[in-house]
C-alpha positions, 0 to 999 in steps of 0.5 A: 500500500502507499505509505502514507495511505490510511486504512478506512474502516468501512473498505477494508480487504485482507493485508494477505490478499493485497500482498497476493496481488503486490508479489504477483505483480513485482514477478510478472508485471512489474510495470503495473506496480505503481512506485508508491505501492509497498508490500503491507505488513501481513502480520497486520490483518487490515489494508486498503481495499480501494488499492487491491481495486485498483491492481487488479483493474490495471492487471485485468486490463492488460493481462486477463482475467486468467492473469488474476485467477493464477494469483492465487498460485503464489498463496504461500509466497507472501510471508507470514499470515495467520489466516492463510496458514490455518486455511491451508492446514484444512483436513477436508474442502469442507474445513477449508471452506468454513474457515474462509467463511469465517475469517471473512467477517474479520478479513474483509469489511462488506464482502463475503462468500456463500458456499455450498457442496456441488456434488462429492468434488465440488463447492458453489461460490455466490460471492456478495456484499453485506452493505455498499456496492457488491464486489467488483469482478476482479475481485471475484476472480482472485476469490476464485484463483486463491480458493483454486490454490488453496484447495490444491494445496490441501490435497485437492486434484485437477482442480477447476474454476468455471466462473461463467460471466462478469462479475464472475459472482457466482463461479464454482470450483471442481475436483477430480479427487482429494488426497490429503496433504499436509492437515497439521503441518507447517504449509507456509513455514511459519514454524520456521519463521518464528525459528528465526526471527521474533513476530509481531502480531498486532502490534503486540511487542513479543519482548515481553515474555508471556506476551511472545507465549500467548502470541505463539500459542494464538497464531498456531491455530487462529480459529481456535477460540481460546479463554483465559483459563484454557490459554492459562492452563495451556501455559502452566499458570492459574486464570487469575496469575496470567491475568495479573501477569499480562496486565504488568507488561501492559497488555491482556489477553483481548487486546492481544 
């Protein structure tokens, strides 16, 4: 995103999804990426969505729309995301596909996605908007190409997208089979990463000690709805000596 460009509550898309489009672009069509544009921090769960709009409208105009369905194919190429590592870490599309349902509500400020089983290897997407004007078509067609991926990469074969007319609104993704891959695994090498180098989620500072465990233990499976006594348990300590100790470096559970 630009830089100095602030982020509006009431248009806001996936920082995950923005980095698919940014990365895609600096490989393939570097000359679509404004100079202004930064890759956003995808720790953060938020970014412009206007800017997303506006990357996909150039790339559409010069590329197709089979250039924005392959985006998605470089799903684990964009560096640490919470919610792409817990999609991806699916058992079954129909997991996968509650998940996105989900986080949706939290990634993305108007749009959703309805999905429906379309016989044994299929998934019908109707893709709206919960208020303001329904998402633009190259929009759809990233949802449809990220979707693609992400059921590749769970264990899904010859998968297709058959997305009809614009606004691609409804599209629906085929499988000729499903053999798990990798459920439980480490998919986009976060294990690594947190290996490497200390992460910050939020804005929470992981130099405090029971901060960096709580962080660690909530972004190994962010759709598991922790409370304080299970996360307290989880860590040894009793509800009330977590809670006093978080509330000494400054921070509590709910705002992590």
């Amino acid at each position: 995103m630009s830089s100095d460009t602030a982020i509006p509550e009431n248009d806001v898309t996936s920082s995950g999804l923005l980095a698919l489009v940014i990365s895609t672009l600096r490989l393939k069509a570097p000359e679509l990426l404004p100079a202004e544009i930064v890759m956003p921090d995808c720790a953060l769960a938020h970014a412009p969505a206007s800017i997303k709009r506006r990357l996909l409208t150039a790339a559409y105009e010069a590329k197709g729309a089979g250039f924005i369905l392959d985006m998605g194919q470089r799903v684990k190429q964009i560096g640490f995301d919470p919610v792409m590592h817990v999609m991806l870490r699916s058992a079954t599309p129909q997991v996968m596909a509650g998940k996105f349902q989900r986080f949706e509500q939290f990634t993305h400020s108007r749009h959703r996605c309805e999905m429906d089983a379309d016989g044994e290897g299929g998934l019908a997407v109707r893709r709206f908007s919960v208020s303001g004007p329904p998402p633009v078509g190259v929009e759809n067609l990233l949802i449809a190409g990220l979707l693609k991926a992400m059921l590749e990469e769970i264990g899904c074969r010859e998968v297709a997208v058959e997305t009809g007319c614009a606004p691609f609104d409804r599209f629906t993704l085929r499988w000729a089979a499903f053999m798990p891959a990798h459920a439980g695994s480490d998919p986009m090498g976060m294990e690594a990463q947190r290996a490497r180098e200390p992460l910050k989620v939020y804005g929470v500072d992981e130099a405090r000690p029971l901060a960096r465990r709580v962080v660690r233990l909530l972004t190994a499976d962010i759709s598991r709805n922790w409370t304080c006594a299970e996360m307290a348990r989880e860590l040894g300590l009793s509800a009330r000596t977590f809670q006093r100790r978080l509330k000494e470096e400054g921070t509590s559970l709910s705002a992590i």
